[in-house]
N, C-alpha and C positions, 0 to 999 in steps of 0.2 A: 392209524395207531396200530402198532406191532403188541399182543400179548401172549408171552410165555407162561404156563402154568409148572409147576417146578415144583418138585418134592421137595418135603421137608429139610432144612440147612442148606438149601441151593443159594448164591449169592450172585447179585448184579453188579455188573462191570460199568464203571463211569469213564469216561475220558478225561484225559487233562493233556495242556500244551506239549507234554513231552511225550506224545505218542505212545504210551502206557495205558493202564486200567487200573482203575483201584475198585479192592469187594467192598460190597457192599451187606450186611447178610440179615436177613430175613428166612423167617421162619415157617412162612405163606407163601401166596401169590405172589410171581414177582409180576410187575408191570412197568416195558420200555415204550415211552414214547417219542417222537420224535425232535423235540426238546429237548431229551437228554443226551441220545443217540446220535449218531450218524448214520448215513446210510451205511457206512460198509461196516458198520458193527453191530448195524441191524440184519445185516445179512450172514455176517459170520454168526450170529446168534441163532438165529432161522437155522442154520445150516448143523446145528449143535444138538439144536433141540431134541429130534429123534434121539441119540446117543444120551441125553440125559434120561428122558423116559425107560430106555434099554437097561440102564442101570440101575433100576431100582428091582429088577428078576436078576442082574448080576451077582447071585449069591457067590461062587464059587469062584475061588481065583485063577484058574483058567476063564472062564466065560469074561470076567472083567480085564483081562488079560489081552482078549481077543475082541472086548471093545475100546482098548484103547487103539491098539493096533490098526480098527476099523475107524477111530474116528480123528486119528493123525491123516490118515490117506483118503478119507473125501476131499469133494471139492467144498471150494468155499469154509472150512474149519478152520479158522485161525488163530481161534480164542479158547482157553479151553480150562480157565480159573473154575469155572463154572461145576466141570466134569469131575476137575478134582475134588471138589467138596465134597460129592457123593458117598455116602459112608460106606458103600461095596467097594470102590474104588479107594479110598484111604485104608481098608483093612489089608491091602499089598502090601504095604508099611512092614507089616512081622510075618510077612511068608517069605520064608528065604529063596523059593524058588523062584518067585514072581513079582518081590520088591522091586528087581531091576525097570519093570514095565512102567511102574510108576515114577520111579525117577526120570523114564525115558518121556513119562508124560508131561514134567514138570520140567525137561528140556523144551520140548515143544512149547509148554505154556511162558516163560522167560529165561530161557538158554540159549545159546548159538550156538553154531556149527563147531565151532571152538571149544565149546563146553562139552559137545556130543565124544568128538574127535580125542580127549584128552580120557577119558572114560570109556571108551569103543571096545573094549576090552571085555567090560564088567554089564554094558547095556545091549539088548537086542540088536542084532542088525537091522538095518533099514533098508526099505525097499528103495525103488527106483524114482517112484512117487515120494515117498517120505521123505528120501533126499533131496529132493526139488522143493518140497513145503518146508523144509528147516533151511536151507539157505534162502530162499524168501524170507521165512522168516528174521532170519540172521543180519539180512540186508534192510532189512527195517528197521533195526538196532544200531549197527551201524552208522546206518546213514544218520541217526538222533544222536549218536555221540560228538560232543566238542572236538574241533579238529584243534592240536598242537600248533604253537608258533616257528615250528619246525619241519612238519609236515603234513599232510592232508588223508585225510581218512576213505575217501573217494576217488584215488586215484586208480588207475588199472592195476601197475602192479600192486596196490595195497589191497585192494578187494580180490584180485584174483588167489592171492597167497591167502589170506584171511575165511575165503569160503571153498579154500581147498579144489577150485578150478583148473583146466589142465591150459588154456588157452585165454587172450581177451577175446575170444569169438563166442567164447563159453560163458564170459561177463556180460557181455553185450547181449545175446541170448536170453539170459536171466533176469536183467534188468529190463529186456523189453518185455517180457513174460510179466513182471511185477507192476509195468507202467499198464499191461493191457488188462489186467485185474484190478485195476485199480487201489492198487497197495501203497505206489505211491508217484507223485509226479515228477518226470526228470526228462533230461535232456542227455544224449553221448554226445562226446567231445571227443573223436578217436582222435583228431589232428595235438589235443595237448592232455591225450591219456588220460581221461578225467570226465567221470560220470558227474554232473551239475543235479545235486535236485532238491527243490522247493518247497515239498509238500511231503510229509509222510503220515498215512493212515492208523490212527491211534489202536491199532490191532495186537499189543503186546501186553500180554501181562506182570503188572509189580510183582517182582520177586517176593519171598518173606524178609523184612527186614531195612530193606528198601523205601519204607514211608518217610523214617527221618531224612535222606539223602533227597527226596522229593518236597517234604517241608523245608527244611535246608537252601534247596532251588531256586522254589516261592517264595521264599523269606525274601533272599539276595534279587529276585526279579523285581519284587516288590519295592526293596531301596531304590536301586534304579529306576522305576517308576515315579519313588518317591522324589531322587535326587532332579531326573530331568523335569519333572513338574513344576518343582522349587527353582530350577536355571528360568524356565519357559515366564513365570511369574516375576523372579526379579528383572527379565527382559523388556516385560509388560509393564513393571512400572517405572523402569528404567524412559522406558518409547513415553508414556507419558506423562513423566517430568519431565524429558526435551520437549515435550507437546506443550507441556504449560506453559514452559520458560519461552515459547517461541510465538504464543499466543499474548504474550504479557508482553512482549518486545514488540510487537505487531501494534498492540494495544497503543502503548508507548510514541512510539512514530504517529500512531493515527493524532494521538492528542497535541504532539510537538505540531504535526501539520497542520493542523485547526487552527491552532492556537499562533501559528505564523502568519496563518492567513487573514483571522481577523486582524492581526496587527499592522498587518501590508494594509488590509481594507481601512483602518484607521487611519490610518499614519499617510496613505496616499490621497484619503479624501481631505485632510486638514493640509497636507501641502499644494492639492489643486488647487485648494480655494487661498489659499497666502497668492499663491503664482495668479492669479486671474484678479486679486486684491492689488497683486504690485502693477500687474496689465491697466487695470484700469487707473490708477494713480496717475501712473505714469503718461497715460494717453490722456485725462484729464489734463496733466501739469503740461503734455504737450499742446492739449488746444489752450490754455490760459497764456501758457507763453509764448503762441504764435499767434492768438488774440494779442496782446501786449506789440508784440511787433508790431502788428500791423497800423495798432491805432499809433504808435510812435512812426511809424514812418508817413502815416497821412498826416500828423501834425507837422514833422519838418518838411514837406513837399510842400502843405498849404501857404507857412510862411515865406518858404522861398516861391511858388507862385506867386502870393501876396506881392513881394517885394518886385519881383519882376514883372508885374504888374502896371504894378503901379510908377516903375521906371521910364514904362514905355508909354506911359498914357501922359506921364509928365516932358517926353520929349527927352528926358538926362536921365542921368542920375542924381538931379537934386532933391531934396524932401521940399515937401509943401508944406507949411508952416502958416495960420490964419485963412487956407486959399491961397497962399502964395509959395510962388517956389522960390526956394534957398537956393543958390546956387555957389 
């Protein structure tokens, strides 16, 4: 757990998706945990702190003057909503001499290079340092801006004109400079001119004014949220109305096939037994009828033995009549 102690009107910086800050302000102790934080806004915080403490002996608008100056051109300072609330630092505001310093601070805290460049005239110059931390800066804006249907916000020549570079060697430089601090994650693509990057470090701060256009964001993120939940749910019950309907079809066949089966098992046991009813009849009616032959053919054998018989014991063919033969 990281804790800053913070003079009175000091305000805490939160994160949100669009690599921003918004104050938060408290009249005490602040305290960032890690929870709310990130690392690297735990560190540009860390890296702050001194310069907040330094300002509360910043009476005189020279000395505050000379800590802004000081606390653009450290390392690790990337945040600096903080510094501005300082009531030595905010009384720049109506000294004509040294207004500019605080403007120049409230560049640094949510301006670009663009914004410096268009007023260079009216704000301090900056050093060699100061210049490298505002286009870092700048490139971290940037790269959080929606690209056009027309062109891309990340290309080389677009960055290189945008942060006022004299070469892409000087882009490429910068950006690797910004990936090895950890500002933000990306990839060069020299072969199609075009810095790729994925991550950027919530290190900037909300302009004044700027909360609706952030609510505004959240709003419209949120419908979309809302809208793809509502596609993903009528999907779901889309998949399982075909689920029922194919369970009920399923059901359906089971019961026709049962219900075939027992009737095949019916219908084929009452026809075996007709077929094995007509077998047996029939092989009945054939032993009755080939009984019947038989005993009809031993009865016309008998009498014609009989008579041949009795022919040949008579010597002819006449009948015997009393014992005597007719002849």
């Amino acid at each position: 757990m990281t804790t800053l102690l913070q003079p009175e009107g000091a305000t805490t910086a939160i994160a949100n998706h669009t690599g921003h800050r918004t104050l938060n302000h408290n009249n005490t102790s602040l305290i960032h945990n890690r929870q709310t934080l990130t690392m690297d806004q735990s560190r540009a915080l860390n890296a702050l702190a001194p310069f907040l403490a330094l300002a509360k002996s910043a009476n005189s608008p020279r000395a505050a003057s000379d800590l802004i100056a000081q606390a653009t051109s450290a390392p690790n300072t990337y945040v600096f909503a903080e510094l501005l609330q300082q009531p030595n630092i905010r009384k720049l505001a109506s000294d004509d001499q040294y207004s500019s310093h605080l403007t120049l601070l409230e560049t640094f805290a949510y301006g670009t290079w663009e914004s410096y460049k268009a007023n260079s005239s009216s704000l301090p110059t900056l050093s060699e340092v100061q210049e490298r931390k505002l286009r870092l800066l700048s490139l971290l804006t940037i790269a959080a801006e929606k690209p056009t249907s027309t062109s891309t916000n990340l290309s080389y020549p677009s960055l290189t004109a945008r942060l006022d570079l004299a070469s892409p060697r000087d882009l490429e430089t910068l950006v690797t400079t910004a990936i090895y601090e950890n500002l933000l994650t990306a990839t060069l693509n020299p072969a199609a001119q075009t810095v790729v990057i994925t991550s950027v470090a919530p290190l900037r701060d909300l302009a004044p004014g700027s909360v609706g256009k952030l609510l505004g964001e959240l709003s419209a993120w949120s419908g979309r949220c809302d809208s793809v939940l509502a596609d993903l749910q009528a999907e779901i019950s889309r998949v399982e109305a075909e689920a029922a309907k194919r369970a009920a079809r399923e059901q359906r066949k089971e019961k026709q096939i049962k219900a075939a089966n027992e009737t095949g098992e019916k219908s084929g046991g009452a026809a075996s037994g007709t077929r094995s009813g007509k077998q047996l009849g029939k092989s009945e009616a054939q032993e009755e009828a080939e009984d019947d032959g038989d005993a009809m053919e031993l009865d016309s054998s008998g009498a014609v033995n009989g008579r041949r018989k009795g022919g040949a014991a008579g010597g002819g063919t006449g009948r015997f009549v009393g014992g005597k033969q007719l002849r």
